[in-house]
C-alpha positions in Angstrom: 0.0 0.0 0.0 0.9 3.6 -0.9 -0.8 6.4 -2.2 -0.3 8.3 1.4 2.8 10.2 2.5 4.0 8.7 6.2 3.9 10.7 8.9 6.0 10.2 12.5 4.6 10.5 15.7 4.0 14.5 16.5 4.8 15.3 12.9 0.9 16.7 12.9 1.6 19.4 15.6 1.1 22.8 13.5 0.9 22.9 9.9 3.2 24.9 8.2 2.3 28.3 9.5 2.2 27.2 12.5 -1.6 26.8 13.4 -2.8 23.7 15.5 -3.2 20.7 13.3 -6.6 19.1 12.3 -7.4 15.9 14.0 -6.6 12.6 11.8 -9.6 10.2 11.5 -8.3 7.0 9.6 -11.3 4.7 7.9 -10.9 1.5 6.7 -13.6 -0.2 4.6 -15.0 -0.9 0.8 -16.5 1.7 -1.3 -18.7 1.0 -4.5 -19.6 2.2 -7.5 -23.3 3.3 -6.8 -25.6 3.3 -10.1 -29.4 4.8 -9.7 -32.2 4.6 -11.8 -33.3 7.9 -12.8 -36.5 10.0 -12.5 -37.6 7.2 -9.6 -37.8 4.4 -12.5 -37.8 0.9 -11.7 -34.6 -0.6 -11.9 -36.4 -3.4 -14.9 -37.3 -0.3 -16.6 -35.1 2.0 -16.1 -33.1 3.6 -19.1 -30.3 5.6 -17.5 -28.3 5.6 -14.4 -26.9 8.4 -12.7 -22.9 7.2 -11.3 -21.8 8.0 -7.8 -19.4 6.4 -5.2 -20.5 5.3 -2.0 -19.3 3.1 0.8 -20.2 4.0 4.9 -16.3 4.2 6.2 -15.6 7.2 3.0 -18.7 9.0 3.4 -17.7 9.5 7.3 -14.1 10.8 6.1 -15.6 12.7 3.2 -17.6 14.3 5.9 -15.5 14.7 8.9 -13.0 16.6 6.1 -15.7 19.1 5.5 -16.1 19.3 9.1 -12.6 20.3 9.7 -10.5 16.9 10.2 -7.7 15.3 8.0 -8.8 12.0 6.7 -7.3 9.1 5.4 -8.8 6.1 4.0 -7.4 2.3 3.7 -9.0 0.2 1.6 -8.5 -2.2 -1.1 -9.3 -1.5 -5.0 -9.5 -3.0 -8.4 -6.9 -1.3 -10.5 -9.4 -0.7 -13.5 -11.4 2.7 -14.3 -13.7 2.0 -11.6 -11.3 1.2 -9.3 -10.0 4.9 -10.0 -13.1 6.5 -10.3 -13.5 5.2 -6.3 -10.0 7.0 -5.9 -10.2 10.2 -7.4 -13.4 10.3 -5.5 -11.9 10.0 -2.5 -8.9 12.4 -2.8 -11.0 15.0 -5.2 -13.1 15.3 -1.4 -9.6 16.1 0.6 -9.0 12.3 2.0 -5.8 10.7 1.7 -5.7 7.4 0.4 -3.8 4.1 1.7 -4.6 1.3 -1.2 -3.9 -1.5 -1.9 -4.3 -2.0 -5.8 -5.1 -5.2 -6.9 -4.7 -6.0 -10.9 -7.4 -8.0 -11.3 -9.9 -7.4 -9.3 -13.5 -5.8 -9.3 -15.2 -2.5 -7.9 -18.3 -4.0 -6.1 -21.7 -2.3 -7.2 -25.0 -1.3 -5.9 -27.9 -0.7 -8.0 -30.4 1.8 -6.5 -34.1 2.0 -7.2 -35.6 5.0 -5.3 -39.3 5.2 -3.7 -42.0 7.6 -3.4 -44.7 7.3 -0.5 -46.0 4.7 -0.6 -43.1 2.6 -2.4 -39.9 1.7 -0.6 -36.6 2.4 -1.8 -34.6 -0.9 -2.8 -30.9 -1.6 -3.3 -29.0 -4.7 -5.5 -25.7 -4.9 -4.5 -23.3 -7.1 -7.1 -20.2 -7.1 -5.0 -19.4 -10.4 -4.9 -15.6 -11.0 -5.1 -14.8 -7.1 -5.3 -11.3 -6.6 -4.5 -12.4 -5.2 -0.6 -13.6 -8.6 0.0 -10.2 -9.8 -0.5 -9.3 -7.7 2.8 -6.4 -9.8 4.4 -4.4 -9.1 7.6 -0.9 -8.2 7.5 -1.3 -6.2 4.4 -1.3 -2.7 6.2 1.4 -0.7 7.8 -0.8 -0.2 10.5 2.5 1.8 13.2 3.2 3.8 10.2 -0.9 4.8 8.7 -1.9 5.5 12.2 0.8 7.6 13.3 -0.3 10.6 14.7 -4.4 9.4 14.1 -6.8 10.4 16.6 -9.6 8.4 15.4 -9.9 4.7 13.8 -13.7 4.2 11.7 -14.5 1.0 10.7 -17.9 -0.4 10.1 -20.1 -4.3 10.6 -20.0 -3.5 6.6 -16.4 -4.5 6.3 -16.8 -7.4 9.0 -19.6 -9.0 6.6 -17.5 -9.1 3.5 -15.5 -12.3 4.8 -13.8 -14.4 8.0 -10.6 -12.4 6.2 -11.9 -9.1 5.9 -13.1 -9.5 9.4 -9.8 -10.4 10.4 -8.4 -7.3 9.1 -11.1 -5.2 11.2 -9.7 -6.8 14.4 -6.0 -6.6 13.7 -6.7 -2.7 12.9 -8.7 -2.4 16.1 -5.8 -4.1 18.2 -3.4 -1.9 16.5 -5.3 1.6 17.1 -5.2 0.3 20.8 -1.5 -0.7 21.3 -0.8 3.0 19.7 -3.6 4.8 22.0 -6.0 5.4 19.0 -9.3 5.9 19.6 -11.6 3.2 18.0 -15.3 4.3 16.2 -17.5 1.6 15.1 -20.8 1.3 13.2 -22.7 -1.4 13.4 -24.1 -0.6 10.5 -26.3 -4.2 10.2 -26.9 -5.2 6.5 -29.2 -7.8 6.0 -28.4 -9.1 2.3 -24.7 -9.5 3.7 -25.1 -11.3 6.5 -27.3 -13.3 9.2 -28.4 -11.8 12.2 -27.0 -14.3 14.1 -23.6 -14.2 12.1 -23.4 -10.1 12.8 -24.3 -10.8 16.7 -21.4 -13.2 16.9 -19.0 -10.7 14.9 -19.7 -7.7 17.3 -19.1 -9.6 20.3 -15.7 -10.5 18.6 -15.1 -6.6 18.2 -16.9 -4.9 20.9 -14.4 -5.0 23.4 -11.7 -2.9 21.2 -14.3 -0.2 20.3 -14.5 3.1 22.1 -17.2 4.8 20.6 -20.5 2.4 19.5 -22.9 4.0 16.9 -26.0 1.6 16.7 -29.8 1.6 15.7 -32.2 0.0 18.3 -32.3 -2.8 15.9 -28.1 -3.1 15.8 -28.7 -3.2 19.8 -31.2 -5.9 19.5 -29.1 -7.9 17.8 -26.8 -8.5 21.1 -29.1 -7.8 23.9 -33.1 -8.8 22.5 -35.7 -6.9 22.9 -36.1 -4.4 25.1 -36.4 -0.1 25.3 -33.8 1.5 23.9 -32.4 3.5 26.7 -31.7 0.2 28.8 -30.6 -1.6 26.0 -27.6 1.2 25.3 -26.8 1.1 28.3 -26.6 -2.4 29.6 -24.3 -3.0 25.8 -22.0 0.2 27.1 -21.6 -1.3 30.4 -21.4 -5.4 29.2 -18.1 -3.9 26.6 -16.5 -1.4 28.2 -17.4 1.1 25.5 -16.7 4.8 26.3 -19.9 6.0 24.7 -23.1 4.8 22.3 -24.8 6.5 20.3 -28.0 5.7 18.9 -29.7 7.1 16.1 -33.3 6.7 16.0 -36.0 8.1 13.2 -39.9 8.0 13.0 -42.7 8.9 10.5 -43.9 12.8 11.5 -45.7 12.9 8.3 -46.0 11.6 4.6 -42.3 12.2 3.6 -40.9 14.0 6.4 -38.9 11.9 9.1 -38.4 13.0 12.8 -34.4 12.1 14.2 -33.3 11.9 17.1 -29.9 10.8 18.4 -29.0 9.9 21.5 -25.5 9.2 23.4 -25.1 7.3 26.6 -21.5 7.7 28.2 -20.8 7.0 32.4 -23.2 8.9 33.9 -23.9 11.2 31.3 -27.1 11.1 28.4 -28.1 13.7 25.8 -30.5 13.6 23.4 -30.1 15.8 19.9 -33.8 15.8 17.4 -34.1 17.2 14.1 -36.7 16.7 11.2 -35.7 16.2 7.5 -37.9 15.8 4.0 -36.2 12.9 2.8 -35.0 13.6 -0.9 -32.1 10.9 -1.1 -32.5 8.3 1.7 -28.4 7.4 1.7 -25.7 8.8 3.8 -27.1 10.1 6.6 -26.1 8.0 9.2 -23.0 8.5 8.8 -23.4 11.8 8.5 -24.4 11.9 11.7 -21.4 9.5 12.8 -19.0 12.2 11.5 -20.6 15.1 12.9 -20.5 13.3 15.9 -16.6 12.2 16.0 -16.1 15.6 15.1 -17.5 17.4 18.0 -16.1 14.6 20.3 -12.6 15.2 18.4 -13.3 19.7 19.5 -14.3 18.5 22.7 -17.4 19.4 22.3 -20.4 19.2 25.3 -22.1 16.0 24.9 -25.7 17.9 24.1 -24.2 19.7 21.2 -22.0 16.6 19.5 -25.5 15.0 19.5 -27.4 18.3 18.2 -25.1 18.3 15.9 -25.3 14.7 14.7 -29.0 15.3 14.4 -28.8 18.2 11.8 -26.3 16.5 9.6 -28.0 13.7 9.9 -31.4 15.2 8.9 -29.4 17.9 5.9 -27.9 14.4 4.0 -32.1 13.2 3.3 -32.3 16.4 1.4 -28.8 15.8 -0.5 -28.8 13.5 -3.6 -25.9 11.0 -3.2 -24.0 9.8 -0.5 -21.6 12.6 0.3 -21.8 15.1 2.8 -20.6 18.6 1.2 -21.7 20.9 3.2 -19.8 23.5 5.9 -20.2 23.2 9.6 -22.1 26.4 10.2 -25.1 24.7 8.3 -25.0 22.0 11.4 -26.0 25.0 13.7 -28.1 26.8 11.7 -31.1 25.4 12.4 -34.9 25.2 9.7 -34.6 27.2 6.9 -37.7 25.8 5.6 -39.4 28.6 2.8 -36.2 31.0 2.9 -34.0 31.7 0.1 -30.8 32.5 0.5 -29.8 35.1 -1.6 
């Protein structure tokens, strides 16, 4: 792997004029080639298809570099146009990439079929033996890519392409720990990857390196039951040691408009954040609300306004077509703008 200039331990102090340095989140996980049918066609009818990239771990980077971080992503890629179109994605959004090109591999894709009240949104994923499901440990400097990180993001995504892949997850996570990296994980639960029963015995495997845990009440489920969400954080915080979780919750306020709230449990200490979106684009937004979050945790931010602030991104990326996050951070505090212009 290359693709990323090293950096020593402290060599992030200042940048060259001397100002403090941005925080460095480091991701590691698979992006795809995103193809949707346009004008909300069904995908068997459908007779163009707008290209995107999108993959969890790089929309959190993409995000946390709008919001003021450094980035850099690890991942693995097909050395092909697609496998470059992922790339320039990447860096064209300010992350620095860490790749490991493989010759003859494939991106992975995702076909998208978008709803309108009352028809669901669908996705096809042909990923199958993309060149991130070949994830391997021992194939990343891992001393040298997380010098000087603050944050490690990984996602259950990555754990469900393979026993290898997952293997890769853990070594990163034991890694981030020997060199006193915070560890971000996103449950993330995919159904057409993976069992429930496979993802609840993968996250007891990783729990216990993770720091922060963002989750759904479903995701929570998954390793506790049923049961109401606020005992069900908890009793998961407590059972692996996490630092904080932080679940993201939404509901129907009326035909097309979604109510969000996010909520983070740490020692002692809750907070609740709420916003309310028009959903134009249902992708992205939790982890747009991941990055905003890791981002005011990274400033140091009180815990009501990392979660206020995970709301609002989350609730801006339904209105964004797209995966990415591209918007500034003052947007995150600016509160309904419903009706203005701004001109």
């Amino acid at each position: 792997m290359n693709d990323a200039p090293a950096a020593g331990p402290g060599a992030e102090a200042a940048d060259d004029l001397g100002r403090t340095a941005r925080p460095l989140v480091v991701g590691l996980g698979e992006a795809l080639i995103r193809l949707t049918a346009q004008q909300w066609a069904l995908l068997e009818r459908a007779t163009a298809l707008t290209v995107d990239v999108g993959g969890s771990e790089l929309n959190v980077l993409i995000a946390l570099a709008q919001l003021g971080c450094r980035t850099r992503w690890v991942s693995r890629l097909p050395d092909n146009p697609l496998g470059r179109r992922i790339a320039d994605h990447a860096r064209h959004h300010g992350v620095e990439l860490e790749v490991d090109w493989d010759g003859g591999g494939r991106a992975g894709l995702y076909f998208v079929e978008e709803g309108v009240h009352p028809r669901p949104t669908r996705v096809l994923y042909d990923r199958a033996g993309s060149a991130a499901s070949r994830l391997q440990p021992g194939k990343v400097d891992w001393p040298r890519v997380l010098a000087s990180a603050h944050v490690l993001h990984c996602t259950g995504i990555t754990c469900a392409l393979g026993p290898d892949a997952e293997k890769a997850v853990l070594e990163a996570f034991e890694m981030a720990a020997d060199a006193g990296v915070a560890v971000s994980f996103d449950v993330n639960y995919r159904s057409q990857l993976w069992s429930a029963e496979a993802a609840a015995a993968t996250l007891r495997r990783v729990l216990p390196l993770v720091d922060i845990l963002f989750a759904s009440p479903f995701d929570l489920g998954l390793l506790r039951g049923p049961g109401a969400d606020t005992e069900l954080a908890e009793q998961v915080r407590q059972e692996f040691g996490l630092t904080l979780v932080v679940v993201r919750t939404q509901r129907e306020v009326s035909q097309g408009v979604l109510g969000i709230d996010v909520d983070a449990f740490g020692p002692g200490q809750r907070a609740r954040g709420s916003a309310q979106a028009a959903v134009l684009d249902a992708f992205g937004a939790g982890d747009a609300a991941a990055a905003a979050f890791v981002a005011g945790w990274l400033a140091h931010a009180p815990l009501e306004r990392a979660v206020a602030e995970a709301a609002a991104a989350c609730a801006y990326m339904y209105t964004i077509p797209g995966d990415t996050w591209l918007r500034p951070p003052a947007d995150l505090r600016a509160g309904s703008r419903l009706g203005r212009i701004l001109r």
